[in-house]
N, C-alpha and C positions, 0 to 999 in steps of 0.2 A: 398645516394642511394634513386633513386625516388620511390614512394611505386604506386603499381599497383592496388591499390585500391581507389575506389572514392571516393572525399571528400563528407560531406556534401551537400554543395550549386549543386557541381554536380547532386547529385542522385534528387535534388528539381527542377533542370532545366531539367532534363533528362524526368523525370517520374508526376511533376505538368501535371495535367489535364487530363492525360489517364484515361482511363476507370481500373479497375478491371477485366474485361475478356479480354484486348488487351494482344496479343499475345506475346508481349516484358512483360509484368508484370509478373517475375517470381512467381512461386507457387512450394511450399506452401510458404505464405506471412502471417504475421501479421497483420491483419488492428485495426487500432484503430478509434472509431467516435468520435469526437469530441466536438459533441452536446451533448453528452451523458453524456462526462467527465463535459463538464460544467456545465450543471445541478451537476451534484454529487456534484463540487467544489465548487457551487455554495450553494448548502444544509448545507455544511456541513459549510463556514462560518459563513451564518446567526443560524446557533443550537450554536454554540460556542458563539454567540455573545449574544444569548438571554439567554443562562444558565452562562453567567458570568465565563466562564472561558478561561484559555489558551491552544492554541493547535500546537504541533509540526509536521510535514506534514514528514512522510517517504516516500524516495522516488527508495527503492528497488524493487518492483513491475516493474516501468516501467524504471529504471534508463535514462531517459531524462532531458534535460534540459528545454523544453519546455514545460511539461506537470507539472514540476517541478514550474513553473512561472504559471501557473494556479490555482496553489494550495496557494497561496500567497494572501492573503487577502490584497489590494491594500491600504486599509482605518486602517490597522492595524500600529500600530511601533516600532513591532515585527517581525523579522520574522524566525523561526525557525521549525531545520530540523533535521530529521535522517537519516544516512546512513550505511548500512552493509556491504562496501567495499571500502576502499580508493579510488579507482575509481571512485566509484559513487560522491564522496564530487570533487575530481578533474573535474568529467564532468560537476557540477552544479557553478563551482568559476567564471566562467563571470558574472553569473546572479547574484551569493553573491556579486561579486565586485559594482554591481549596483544597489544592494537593501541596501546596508551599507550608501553610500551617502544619504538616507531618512531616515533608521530607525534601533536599532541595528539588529544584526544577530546572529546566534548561529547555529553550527550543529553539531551535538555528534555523534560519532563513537560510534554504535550500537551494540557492542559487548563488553565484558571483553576485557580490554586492553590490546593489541598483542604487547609485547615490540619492534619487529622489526618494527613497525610500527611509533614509536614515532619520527624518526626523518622528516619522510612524512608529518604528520600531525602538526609537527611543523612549516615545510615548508609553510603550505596554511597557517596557523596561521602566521607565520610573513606577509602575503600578505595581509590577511585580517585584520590582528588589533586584538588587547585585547576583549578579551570575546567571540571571533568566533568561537571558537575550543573546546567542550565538550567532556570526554571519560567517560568509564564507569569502574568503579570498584567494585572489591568484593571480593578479596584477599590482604593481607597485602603485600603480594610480588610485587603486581604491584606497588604499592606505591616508590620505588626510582627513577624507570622509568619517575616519571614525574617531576622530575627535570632536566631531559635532555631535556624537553620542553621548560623547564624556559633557560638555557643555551643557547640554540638558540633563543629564540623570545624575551627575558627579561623580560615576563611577565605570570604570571600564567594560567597554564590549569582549565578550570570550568573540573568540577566533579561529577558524581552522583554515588548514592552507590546503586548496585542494590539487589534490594527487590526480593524475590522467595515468592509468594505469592499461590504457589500452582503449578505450571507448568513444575517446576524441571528441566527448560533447563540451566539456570543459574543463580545467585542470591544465597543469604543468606534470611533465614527465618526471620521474623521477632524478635527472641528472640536470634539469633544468629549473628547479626547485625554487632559486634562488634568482631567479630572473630580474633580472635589472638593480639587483639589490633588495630586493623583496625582503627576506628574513633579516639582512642588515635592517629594512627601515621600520620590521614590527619590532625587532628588538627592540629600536632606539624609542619607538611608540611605549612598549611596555615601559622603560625606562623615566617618560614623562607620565609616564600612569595613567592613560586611556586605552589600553589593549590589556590583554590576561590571554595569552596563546595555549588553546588547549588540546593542539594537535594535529593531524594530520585525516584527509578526508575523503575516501574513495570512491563513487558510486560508478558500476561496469552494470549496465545492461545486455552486455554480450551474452548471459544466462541465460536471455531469452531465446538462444537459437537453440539452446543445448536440450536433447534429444532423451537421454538418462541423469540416473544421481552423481553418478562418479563426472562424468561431462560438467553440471552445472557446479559439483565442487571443485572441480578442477579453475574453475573461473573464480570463486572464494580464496583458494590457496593463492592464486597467481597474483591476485589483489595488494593481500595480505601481506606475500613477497613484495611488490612492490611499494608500498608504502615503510615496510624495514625498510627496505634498500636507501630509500630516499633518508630515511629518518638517520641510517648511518654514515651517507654521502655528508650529510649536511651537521651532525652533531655541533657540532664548534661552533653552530649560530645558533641554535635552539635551548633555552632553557634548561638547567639541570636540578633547579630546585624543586622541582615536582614532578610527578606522574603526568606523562603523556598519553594521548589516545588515540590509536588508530582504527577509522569508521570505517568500514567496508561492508559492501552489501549491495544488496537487489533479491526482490523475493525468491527467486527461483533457486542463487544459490544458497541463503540464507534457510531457508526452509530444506534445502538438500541436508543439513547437518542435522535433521529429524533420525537421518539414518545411523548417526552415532552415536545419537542418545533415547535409544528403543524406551517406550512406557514399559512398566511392568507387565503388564498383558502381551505386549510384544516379544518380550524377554522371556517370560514364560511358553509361547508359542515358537518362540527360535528352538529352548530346550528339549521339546518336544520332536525336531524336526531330524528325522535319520540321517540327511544330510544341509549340514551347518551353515549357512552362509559365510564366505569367506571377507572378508575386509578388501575392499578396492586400496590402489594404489592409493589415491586422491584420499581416502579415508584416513589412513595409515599418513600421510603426508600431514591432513589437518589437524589428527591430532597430535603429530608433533612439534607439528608449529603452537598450537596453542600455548603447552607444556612451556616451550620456550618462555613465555610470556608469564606464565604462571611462578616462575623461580622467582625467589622472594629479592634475588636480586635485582631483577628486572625495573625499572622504572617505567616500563609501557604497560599499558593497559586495551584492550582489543577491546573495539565494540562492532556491533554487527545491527545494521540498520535494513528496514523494512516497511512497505505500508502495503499492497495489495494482499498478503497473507491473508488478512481475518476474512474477505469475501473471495479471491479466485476467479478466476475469468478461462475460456475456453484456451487463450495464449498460455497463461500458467499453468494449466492443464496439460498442454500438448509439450511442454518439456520433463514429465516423468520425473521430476526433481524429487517427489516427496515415492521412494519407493511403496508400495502396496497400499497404493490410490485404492479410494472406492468409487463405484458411482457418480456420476457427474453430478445426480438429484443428492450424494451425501457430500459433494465436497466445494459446490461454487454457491456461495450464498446471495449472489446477487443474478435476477432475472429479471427479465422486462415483457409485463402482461400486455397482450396484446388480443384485440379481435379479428375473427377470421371473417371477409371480406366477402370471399366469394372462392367456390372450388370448381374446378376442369377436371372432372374423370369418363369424361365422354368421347375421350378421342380426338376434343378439340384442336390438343398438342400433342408434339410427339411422345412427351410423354405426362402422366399425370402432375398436376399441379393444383397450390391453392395461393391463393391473395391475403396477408393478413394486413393491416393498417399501423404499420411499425416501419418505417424506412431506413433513410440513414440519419435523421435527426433523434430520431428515437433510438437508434441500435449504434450506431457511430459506423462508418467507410476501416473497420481496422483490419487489413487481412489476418489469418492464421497459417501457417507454416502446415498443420497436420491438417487440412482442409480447405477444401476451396469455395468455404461460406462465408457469410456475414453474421452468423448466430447459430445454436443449435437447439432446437425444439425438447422440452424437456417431456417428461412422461407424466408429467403433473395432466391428471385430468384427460391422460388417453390409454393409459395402462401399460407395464413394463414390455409389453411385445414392442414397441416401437424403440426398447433398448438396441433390440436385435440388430435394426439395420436404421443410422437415425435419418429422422425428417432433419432438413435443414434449411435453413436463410439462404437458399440459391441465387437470387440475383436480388438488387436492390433501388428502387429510387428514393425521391426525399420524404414522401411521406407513408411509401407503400415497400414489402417486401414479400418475394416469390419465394415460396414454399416447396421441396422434393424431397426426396429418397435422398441420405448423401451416395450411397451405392446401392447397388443393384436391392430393391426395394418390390414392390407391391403393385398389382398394376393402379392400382388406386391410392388417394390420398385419404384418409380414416380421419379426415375436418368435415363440417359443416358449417355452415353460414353461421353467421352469432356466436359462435364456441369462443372461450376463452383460450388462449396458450400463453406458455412462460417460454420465453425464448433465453437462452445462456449469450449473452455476448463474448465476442472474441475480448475486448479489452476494456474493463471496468471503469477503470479511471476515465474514460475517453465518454463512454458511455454513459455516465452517471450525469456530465457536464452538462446532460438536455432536462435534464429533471430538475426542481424547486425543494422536492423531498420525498422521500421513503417511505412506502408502506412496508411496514414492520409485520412479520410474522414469526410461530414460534413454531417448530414441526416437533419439539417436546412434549408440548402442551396441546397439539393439533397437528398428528401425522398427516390431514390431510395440509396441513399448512397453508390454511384458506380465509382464517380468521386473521384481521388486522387488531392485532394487541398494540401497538402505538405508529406514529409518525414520528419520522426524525428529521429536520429541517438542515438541504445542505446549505453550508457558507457561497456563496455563489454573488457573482457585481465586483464594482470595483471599488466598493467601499462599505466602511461597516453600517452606515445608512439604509444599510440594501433592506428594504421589507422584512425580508426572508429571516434576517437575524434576531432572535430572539434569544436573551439573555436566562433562560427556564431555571438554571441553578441558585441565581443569584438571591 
């Protein structure tokens, strides 16, 4: 059966070069900039590389492949990944297949491991090779499951045990580790040779409540803490012939340790400054914990895992993590174009308003903590005055959202009917989930960042059948 929907390369021949307001670009749209993401991607390997440690690149925010190969430290020979859908690991295996030929690879299914799932992920593991295929455990029950791994591929699944270090979505506490016999029974697994246990595995969301830098690293350290803690409760069941790894992250604090390792330009701009920024407790804390790990005695190895980083959402924003923010228009690379509906500045309401054709399918229901919208209006296409005081996503239904002042604002709303806007979502990854794919823009190559230089197809369904998948590397 031929599917009536367009591949990949299609939508790139079809839609390369239009504009953003041509009349064939459907809306509401996605756009992603591209210059934005680079920089991020760009941040974020030179910080890993100056604090000495490793880092795992999630890539459920934007599930692509392309944005996916961005996030890959080219000079690295490593290169590992997290996924929270078989999907997603199925849409990024051209790219694994071709990043294996330079360096290893690794990418861990991001959740407690789904038994139905094991014979999938066996599958890309036999395509990919010995050591490509990570799951996560924290139940003794998963544990026979992954011997139907080893049955297909004849070789063992890597493993992490995860750590509940406060966040209570999933994970054992640190003094419960060992629950029911759990590291007795991976032992006795590695033992018959279908496991290879490669550490220990955090993820704390709590970052996202946190308000500054020192706040969202203070949630890094705690982490970090508790996964030693565990690793030294439990020694006497854990593996001593290699290096172990402790994962820990969530972008907010992840990105907070931007502040320890200043770019050159930044360092130079601190030198400059008559009075010197002092080092936060939480700083001074981080990097001593790292050091810890960096003595050659050490057998641990820290990684620091992340995926909404490269695009930013108005929630990552509103926790201050990354000190000496720019711009909303320089630092969230993901918006949703939208047209404007219909405008109220007649007195109709009590106060001005506009209708744009973006709801909650298109924007997503996620609140924000520093605001009481559903999106926020960027200055694309209305000019920096509307920095001053912004328009916002004021109320919402499924296919329509109401436009204001977020405060005290203008008696009028400066939309008209037909207008184009880019609205900033509160939360990316939520948001992205109503889209098929990306229109790509470059604001390097087009400050107004108006031209579409490609599409990017996300991984989206419940199987790699999905239309939408297109294999472009292979």
């Amino acid at each position: 059966m031929t599917s009536s929907y367009p591949s990949a390369d299609d939508l790139v021949i079809f839609y390369k070069g239009k504009h953003l307001s041509d009349a064939d670009v459907p809306k509401p749209a996605a756009v992603l900039d591209q210059a934005i993401i680079r920089r991020h991607c760009e941040r974020m390997k030179r910080t890993v590389k100056v604090l000495g440690v490793k880092f795992r690149a999630h890539v459920k925010t934007h599930k692509t492949l392309e944005l996916t190969e961005m996030q890959v430290d080219q000079s690295s020979e490593e290169a590992n990944f997290i996924a929270s859908t078989i999907l997603e690991i199925e849409t990024i295996v051209p790219l694994l297949q071709r990043l294996k030929t330079s360096r290893s690879i690794n990418v861990l299914y991001g959740i407690p491991l789904i038994p139905s799932k094991v014979v999938r992920l066996a599958e890309i593991g036999k395509l990919l090779g010995k050591n490509s295929i990570s799951v996560m455990i924290d139940h003794p029950d998963q544990v026979p499951y992954l011997e139907k791994f080893f049955e297909i591929t004849n070789f063992p699944v890597c493993v992490f045990v995860k750590v509940d270090t406060g966040y209570h979505r999933a994970g054992l506490p640190p003094v419960s580790l060992n629950k029911n016999g759990l590291l007795e029974r991976l032992a006795d697994a590695e033992k018959k040779g279908f496991v290879s246990l490669l550490g220990l595995y955090s993820h704390s969301s709590l970052s996202y409540s946190a308000k500054t830098a020192p706040e969202a690293m203070g949630y890094l350290v705690t982490e970090i803490r508790g996964c030693k803690d565990a690793l030294q409760r439990w020694t006497h069941l854990l593996p001593r012939d290699r290096d172990l790894v402790i994962s820990v992250g969530a972008t907010p604090q992840v990105t907070s340790s931007y502040n320890i390792a200043p770019t050159e330009k930044e360092e130079a701009l601190a030198s400059l400054s008559p009075n010197p920024c002092h080092k936060s407790s939480e700083a001074k804390d981080l990097e001593n914990l790292l050091s810890e790990f960096k003595d050659p005695s050490s057998n641990v190895k820290i990684e620091f895992h992340a995926g909404n980083y490269p695009v930013l959402d108005m929630q990552q924003v509103s926790t201050h993590a990354r000190e000496g923010d720019g711009r909303l228009e320089d630092e969230i690379a993901l918006s949703v174009l939208a047209e404007v509906c219909s405008v109220y500045n007649d007195g109709e309401r009590e106060k001005a308003e506009a209708l744009i054709a973006a709801g909650t399918l298109a924007l997503a229901r996620e609140p924000c903590e520093s605001y009481p919208g559903w999106g926020v209006l960027s200055s694309w296409g209305l000019g920096e005055e509307v920095e001053k005081s912004r328009l916002i996503v004021d109320r919402i239904s499924q296919e329509h959202g109401i436009v204001a002042w977020g405060s005290k604002g203008e008696d009028t709303i400066p939309l008209k009917i037909g207008q184009f806007v880019k609205v900033f979502p509160n939360h990316a990854c939520v948001t992205g989930a109503f889209y098929g794919w990306y229109f790509v823009v470059d604001s390097d190559l087009d400050p107004d960042a108006s031209q579409i230089v490609d599409v990017w197809v996300r991984g989206r369904g419940s199987d790699i059948t999905n239309p939408y998948m297109t294999m472009r590397y292979q």
